[in-house]
Residue, then its C-alpha position, 0 to 999 in steps of 0.5 A: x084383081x088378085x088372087x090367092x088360092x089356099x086348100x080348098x078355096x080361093x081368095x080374091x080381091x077386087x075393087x067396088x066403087x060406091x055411088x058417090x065414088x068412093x074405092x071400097x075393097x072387096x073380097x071374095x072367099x070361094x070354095x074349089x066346087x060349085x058353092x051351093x050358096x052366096x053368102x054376102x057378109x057385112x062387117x060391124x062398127x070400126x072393124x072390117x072384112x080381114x077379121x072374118x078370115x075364119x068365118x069365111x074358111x068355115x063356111x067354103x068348107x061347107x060348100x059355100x062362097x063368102x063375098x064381103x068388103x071394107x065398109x067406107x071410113x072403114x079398112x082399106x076402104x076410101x072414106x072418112x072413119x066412121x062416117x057416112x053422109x047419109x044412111x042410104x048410101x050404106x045400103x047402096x053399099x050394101x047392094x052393090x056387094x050383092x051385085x058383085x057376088x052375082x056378077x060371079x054367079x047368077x042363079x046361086x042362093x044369095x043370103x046376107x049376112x051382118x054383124x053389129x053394125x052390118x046387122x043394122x044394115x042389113x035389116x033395114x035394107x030388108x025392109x027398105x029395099x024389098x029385093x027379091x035376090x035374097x033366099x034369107x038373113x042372118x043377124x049376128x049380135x045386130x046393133x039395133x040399140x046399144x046395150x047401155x042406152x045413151x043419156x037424152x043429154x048426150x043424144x041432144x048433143x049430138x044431134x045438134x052437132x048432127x045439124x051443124x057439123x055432121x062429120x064431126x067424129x069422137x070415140x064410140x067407147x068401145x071396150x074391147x073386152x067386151x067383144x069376147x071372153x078369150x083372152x087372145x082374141x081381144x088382144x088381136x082386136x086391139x092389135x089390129x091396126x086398122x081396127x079404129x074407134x071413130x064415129x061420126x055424129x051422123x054415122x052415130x044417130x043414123x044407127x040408132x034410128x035405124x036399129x029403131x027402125x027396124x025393129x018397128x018394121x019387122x013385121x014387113x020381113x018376107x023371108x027368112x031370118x036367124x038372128x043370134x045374139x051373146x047372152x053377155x053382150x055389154x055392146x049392142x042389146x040382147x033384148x032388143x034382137x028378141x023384141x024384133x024376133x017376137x014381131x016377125x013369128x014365122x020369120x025370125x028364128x032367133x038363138x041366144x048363146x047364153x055365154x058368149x060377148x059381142x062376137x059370137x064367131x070369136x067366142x068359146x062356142x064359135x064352131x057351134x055358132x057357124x055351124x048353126x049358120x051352115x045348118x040353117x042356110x042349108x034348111x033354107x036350100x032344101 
């Protein structure tokens, strides 16, 4: 394990190994005090935990600890880019991300937190997993359909290939000026190098069945959701957040950032953004 400490927080890194034996790099962002809350971030498609360093300052600034990690096939993390061999084992990641927090501390309020990607799986372990750890969730932009839904013909193929070569991997057509509106942050995307495109045909319909899926269970949501979405999102769909919003009343608070891209933590608003988070997490403590 390494540490850093920085200001007012720590930063530690540390291994989690997955069920099937992969080395997934986790790290912990901690606040120099007691954190009044946990917050467990699960990272989107081909990025991975080292871009949410501003993320993780703002919120130990607010009292709270961060805990987060390289998904497989992503970051430093062992696996092939953008690849799972099944959907479960993401959400067996997931659980042992928050078994890691918990090791730290015991009885601290836990709360999840996905982006894109990290929100289809965070839903989906809401609904499958029925912990009773978590205090609340937060969804960021959450992949549960694509903005520009894929032709029946290209979603055929991939299925097949799904079937017969479910490794196989091709670029996921990202555009990275999708992602926000500042200029500087796109080209610190695309400068990223370990920021990659790849996905599989299993890791492809895999996230498109369960953001289906999610959305179809929301109703069986028994604690708390914010899910924010950019009103400018060309990569995962807006309406689709509302749709699953308006099927868990009483559950889900959702926000739309008029303005904003992909990455609402990285846009014009970002400071608003994590502060409705702050704000939330707290109302859900008191």
């Amino acid at each position: 394990m390494a540490k850093y400490r920085s200001g007012c927080m720590t930063e530690e890194s540390y291994d989690i190994i997955s069920r099937d034996g992969l080395n997934l790099k986790g790290r912990s962002w901690l606040p120099n005090m007691e954190p009044s809350a946990l917050i467990c971030l699960v990272h989107g498609h081909g990025e991975h935990i080292g871009r949410y360093q501003h993320v993780a300052e703002f919120f130990t600034q607010q009292g709270m600890a961060v805990f987060g990690m390289d998904l497989r096939g992503h970051g430093h993390s062992e696996g092939k880019k953008g690849h799972t061999p099944s959907y479960d084992l993401l959400l067996e990641d997931v659980e042992d991300l928050m078994k890691s927090a918990r090791v730290e501390f015991i009885e601290t309020p836990m709360f999840l937190y996905g982006h894109s990607m990290g929100g289809n799986m965070v839903v989906n372990f809401l609904t499958s997993k029925k912990t009773l750890e978590l205090q609340g969730a937060i969804l960021s932009s959450p992949f549960l359909r694509l903005a520009m839904s894929p032709s029946p013909l290209l979603l055929k193929l991939a299925k097949i290939m799904r079937n017969i070569w479910p490794s196989f991997s091709a670029s996921s057509g990202l555009d990275p000026n999708g992602i926000s509106s500042i200029a500087a942050e796109v080209e610190k995307y695309k400068n990223d190098p370990i920021v990659h495109d790849r996905i599989t045909s299993q890791l492809s319909l895999s996230l498109i069945e369960a953001g289906e899926k999610a959305i179809g269970k929301a109703g069986e949501l028994n604690i708390p959701v914010l899910a924010f979405h950019g009103g400018q999102d060309k990569i995962t769909s807006m309406e689709a957040t509302k749709e699953f919003a308006s099927k868990a009343p009483g559950y889900v608070t959702f926000h739309l950032w008029e303005t904003a891209k992909h990455e609402t933590h990285y846009d014009v608003d970002r400071e608003k953004v994590l502060q409705l988070v702050a704000d939330w997490v707290r109302q859900q403590l008191a």
